[in-house]
N, CA, C and O atoms as a MOPAC input file, in Angstrom:
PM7 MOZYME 1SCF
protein

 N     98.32500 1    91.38100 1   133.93500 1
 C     97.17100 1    92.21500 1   133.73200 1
 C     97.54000 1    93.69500 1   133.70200 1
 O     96.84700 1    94.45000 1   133.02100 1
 N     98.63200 1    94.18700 1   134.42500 1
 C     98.74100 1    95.35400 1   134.48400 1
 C     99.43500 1    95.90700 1   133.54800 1
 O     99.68700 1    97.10800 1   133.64800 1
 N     99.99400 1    95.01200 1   132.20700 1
 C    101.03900 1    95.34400 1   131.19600 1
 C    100.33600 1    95.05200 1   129.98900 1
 O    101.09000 1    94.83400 1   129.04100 1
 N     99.38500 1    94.99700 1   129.79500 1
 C     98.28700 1    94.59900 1   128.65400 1
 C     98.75300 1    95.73400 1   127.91400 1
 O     99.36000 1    95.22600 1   126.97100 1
 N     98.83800 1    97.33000 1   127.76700 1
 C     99.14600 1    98.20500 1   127.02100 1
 C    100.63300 1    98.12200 1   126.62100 1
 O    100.86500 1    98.91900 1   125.71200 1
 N    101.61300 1    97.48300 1   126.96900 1
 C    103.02300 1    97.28700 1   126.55500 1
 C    102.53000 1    96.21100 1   125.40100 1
 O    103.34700 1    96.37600 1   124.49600 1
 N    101.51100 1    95.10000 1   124.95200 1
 C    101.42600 1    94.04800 1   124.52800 1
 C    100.97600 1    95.06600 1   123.17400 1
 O    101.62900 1    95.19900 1   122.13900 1
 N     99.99500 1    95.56500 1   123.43000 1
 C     99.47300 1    96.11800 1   122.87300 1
 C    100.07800 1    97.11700 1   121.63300 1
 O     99.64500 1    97.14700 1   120.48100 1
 N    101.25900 1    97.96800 1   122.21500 1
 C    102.18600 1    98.66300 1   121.92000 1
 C    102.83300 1    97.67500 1   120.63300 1
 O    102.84000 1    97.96300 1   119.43700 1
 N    103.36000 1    96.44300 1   121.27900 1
 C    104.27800 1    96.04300 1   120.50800 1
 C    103.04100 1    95.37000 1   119.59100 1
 O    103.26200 1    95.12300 1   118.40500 1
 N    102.07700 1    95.15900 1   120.02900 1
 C    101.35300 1    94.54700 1   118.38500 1
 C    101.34200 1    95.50200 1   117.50400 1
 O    101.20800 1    95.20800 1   116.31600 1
 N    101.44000 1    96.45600 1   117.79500 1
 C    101.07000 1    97.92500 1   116.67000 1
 C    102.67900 1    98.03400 1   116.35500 1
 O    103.04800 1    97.52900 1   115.29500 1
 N    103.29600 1    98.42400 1   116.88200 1
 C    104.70000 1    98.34200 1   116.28300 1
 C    105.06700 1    97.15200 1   115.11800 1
 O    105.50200 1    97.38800 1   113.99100 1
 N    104.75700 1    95.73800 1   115.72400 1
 C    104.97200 1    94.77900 1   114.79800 1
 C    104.29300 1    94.80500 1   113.53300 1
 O    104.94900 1    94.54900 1   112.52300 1
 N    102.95800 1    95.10400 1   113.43800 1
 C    102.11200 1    95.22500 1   112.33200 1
 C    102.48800 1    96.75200 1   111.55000 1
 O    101.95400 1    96.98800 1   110.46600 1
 N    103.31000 1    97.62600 1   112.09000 1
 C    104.00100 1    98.60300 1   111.31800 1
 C    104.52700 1    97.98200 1   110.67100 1
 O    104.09500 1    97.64100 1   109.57000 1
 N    105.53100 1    97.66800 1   111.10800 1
 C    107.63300 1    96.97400 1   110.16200 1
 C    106.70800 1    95.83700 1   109.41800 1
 O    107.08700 1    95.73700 1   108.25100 1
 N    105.70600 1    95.02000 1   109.68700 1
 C    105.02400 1    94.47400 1   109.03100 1
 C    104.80600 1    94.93800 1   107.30200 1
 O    105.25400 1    94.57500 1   106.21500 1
 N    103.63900 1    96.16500 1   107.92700 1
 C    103.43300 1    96.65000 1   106.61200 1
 C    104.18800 1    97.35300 1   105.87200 1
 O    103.82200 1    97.73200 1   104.75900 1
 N    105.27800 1    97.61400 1   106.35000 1
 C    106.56800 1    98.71800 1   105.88900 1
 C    107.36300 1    97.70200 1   104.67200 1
 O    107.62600 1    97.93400 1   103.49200 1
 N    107.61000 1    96.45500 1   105.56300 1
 C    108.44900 1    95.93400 1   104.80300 1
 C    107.65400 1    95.28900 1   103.60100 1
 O    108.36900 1    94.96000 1   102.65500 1
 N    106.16500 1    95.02500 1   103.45600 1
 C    105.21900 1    94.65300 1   102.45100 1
 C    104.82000 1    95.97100 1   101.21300 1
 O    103.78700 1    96.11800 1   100.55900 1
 N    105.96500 1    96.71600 1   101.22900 1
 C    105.97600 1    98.21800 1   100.78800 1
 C    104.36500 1    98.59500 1   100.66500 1
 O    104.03300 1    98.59600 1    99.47900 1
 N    103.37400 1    98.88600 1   101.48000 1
 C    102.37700 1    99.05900 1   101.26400 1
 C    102.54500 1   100.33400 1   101.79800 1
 O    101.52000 1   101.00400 1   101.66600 1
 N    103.43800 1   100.90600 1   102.34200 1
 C    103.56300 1   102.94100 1   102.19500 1
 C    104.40200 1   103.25000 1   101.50400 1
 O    105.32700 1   103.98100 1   101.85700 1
 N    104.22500 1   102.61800 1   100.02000 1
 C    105.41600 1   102.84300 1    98.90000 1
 C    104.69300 1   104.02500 1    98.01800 1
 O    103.70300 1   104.20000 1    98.72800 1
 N    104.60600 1   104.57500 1    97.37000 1
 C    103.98800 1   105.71000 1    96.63000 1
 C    104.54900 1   104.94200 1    95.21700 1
 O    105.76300 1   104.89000 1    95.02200 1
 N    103.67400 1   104.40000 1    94.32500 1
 C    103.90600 1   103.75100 1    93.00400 1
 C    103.84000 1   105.38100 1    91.87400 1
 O    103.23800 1   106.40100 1    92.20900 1
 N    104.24300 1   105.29300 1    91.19300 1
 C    104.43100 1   106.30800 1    89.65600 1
 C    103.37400 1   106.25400 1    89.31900 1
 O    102.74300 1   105.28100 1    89.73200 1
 N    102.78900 1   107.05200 1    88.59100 1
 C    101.76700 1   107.67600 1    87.62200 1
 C    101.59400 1   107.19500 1    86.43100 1
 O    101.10400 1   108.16700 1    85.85600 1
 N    101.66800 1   106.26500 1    85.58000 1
 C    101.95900 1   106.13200 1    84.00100 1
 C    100.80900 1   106.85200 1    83.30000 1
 O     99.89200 1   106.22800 1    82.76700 1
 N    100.90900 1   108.58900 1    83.32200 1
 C     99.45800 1   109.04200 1    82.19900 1
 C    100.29200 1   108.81500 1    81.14300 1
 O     99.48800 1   108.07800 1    80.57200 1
 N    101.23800 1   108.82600 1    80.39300 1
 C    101.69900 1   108.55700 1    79.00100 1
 C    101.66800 1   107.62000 1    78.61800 1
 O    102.71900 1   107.09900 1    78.24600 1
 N    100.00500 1   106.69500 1    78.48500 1
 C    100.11700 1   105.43200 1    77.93400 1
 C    100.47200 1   105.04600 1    76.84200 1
 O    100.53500 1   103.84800 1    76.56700 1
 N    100.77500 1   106.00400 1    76.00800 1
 C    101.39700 1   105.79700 1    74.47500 1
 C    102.57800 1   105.24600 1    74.10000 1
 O    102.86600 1   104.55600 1    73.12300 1
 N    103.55100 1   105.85000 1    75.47700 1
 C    105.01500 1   105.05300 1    75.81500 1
 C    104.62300 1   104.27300 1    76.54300 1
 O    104.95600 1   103.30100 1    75.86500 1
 N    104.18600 1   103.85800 1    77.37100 1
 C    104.28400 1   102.79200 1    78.35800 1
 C    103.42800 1   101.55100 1    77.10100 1
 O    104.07800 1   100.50600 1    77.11600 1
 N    102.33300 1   101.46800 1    76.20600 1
 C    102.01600 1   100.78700 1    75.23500 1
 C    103.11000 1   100.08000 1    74.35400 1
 O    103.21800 1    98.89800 1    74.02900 1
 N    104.50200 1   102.04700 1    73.84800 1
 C    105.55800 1   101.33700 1    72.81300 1
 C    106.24800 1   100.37300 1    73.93900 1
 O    106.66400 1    99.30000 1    73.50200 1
 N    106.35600 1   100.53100 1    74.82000 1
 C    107.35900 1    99.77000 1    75.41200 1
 C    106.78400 1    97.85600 1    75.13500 1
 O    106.97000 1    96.79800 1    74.53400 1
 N    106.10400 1    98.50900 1    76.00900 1
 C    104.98700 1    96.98400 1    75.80500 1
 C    105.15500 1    96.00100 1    74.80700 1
 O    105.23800 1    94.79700 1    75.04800 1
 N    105.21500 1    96.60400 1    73.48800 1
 C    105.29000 1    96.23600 1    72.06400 1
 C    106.49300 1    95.75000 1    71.93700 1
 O    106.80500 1    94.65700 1    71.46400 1
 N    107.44300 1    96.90000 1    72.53500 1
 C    109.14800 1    96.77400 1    72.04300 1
 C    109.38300 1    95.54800 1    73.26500 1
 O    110.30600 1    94.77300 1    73.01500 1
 N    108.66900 1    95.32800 1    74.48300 1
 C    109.24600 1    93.76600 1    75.13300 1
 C    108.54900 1    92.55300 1    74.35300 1
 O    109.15600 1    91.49200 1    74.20800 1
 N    107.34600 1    92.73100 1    73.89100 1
 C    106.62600 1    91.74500 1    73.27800 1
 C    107.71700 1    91.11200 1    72.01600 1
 O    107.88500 1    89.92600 1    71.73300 1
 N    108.32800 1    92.23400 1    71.43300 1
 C    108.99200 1    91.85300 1    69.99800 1
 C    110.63800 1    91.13800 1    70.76800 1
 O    111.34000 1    90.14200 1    70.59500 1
 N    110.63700 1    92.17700 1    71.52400 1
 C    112.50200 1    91.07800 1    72.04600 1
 C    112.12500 1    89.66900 1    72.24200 1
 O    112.82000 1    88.82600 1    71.67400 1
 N    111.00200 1    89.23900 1    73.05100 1
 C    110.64100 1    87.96800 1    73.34700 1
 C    110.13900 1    87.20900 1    72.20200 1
 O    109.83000 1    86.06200 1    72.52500 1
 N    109.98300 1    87.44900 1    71.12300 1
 C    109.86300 1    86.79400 1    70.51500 1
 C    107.96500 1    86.42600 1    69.75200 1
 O    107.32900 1    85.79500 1    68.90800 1
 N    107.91400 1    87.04800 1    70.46200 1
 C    105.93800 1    87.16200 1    70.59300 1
 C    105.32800 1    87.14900 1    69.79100 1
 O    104.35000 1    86.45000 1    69.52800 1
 N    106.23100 1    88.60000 1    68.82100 1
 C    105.10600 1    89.12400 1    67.94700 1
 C    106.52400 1    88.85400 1    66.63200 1
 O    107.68100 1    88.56600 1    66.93700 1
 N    105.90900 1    89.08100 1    64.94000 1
 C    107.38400 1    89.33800 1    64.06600 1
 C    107.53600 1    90.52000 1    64.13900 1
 O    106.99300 1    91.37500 1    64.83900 1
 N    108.62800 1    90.57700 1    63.06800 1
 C    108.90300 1    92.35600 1    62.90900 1
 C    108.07200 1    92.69400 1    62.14000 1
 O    107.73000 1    93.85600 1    62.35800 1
 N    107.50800 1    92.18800 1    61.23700 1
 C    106.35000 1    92.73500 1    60.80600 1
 C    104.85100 1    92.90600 1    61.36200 1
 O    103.99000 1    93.74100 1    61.08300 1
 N    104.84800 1    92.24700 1    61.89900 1
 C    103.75700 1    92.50800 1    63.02200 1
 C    103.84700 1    93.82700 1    64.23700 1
 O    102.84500 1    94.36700 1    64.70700 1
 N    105.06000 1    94.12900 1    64.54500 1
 C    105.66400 1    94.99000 1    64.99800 1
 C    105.66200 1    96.48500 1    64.68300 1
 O    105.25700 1    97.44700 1    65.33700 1
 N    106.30400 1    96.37500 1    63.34400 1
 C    106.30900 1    97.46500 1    62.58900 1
 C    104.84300 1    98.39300 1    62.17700 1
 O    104.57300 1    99.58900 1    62.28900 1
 N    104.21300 1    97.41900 1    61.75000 1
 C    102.23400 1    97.52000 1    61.68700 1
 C    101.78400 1    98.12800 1    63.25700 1
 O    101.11800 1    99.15800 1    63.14700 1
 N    101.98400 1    97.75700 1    64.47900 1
 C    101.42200 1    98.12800 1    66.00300 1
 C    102.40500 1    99.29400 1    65.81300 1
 O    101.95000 1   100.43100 1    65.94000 1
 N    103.50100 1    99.15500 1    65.56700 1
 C    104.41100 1   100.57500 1    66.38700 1
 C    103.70700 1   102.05100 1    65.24800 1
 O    103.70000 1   103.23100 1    65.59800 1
 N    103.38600 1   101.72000 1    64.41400 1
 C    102.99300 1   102.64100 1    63.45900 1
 C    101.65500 1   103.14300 1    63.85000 1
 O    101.57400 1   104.36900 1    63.77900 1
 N    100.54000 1   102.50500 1    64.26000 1
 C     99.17600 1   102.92500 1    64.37000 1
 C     99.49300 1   103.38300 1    66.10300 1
 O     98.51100 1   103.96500 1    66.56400 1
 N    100.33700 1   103.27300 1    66.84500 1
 C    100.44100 1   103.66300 1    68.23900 1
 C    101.23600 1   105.26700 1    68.42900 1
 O    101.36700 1   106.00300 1    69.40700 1
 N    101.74500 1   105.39700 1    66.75300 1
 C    102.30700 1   106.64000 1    66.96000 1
 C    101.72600 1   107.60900 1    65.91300 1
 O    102.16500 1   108.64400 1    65.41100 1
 N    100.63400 1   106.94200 1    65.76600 1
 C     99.52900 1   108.12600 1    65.15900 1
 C     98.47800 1   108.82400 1    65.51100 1
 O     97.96500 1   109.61100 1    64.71500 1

């Protein structure tokens, strides 16, 4: 009874390294240049096989106008 605040302690400690290691105090990037982050998009869609090159060529053109 008299160590209830040591318990206590370590629940808050544990639920730190908890959330630390769940990178939830990670600071993620900004993407405002959706125009590149779109070509990219396009340019993984086409390596995989997704889209043709002509289909390709048509999106990469109206994304850089």
């Amino acid at each position: 009874m008299m160590f209830g605040w040591i318990i206590g302690v370590i629940v808050i400690i544990v639920l730190i390294v908890a959330l630390g290691r769940g990178n939830v105090f990670q600071n993620k990037p900004d993407n405002t240049d959706s125009n590149t982050s779109a070509l990219e998009t396009l340019k993984k869609r086409y390596a995989k096989g997704e889209i043709d090159k002509e289909e390709f060529e048509e999106r990469k053109a109206e994304l850089e106008k």
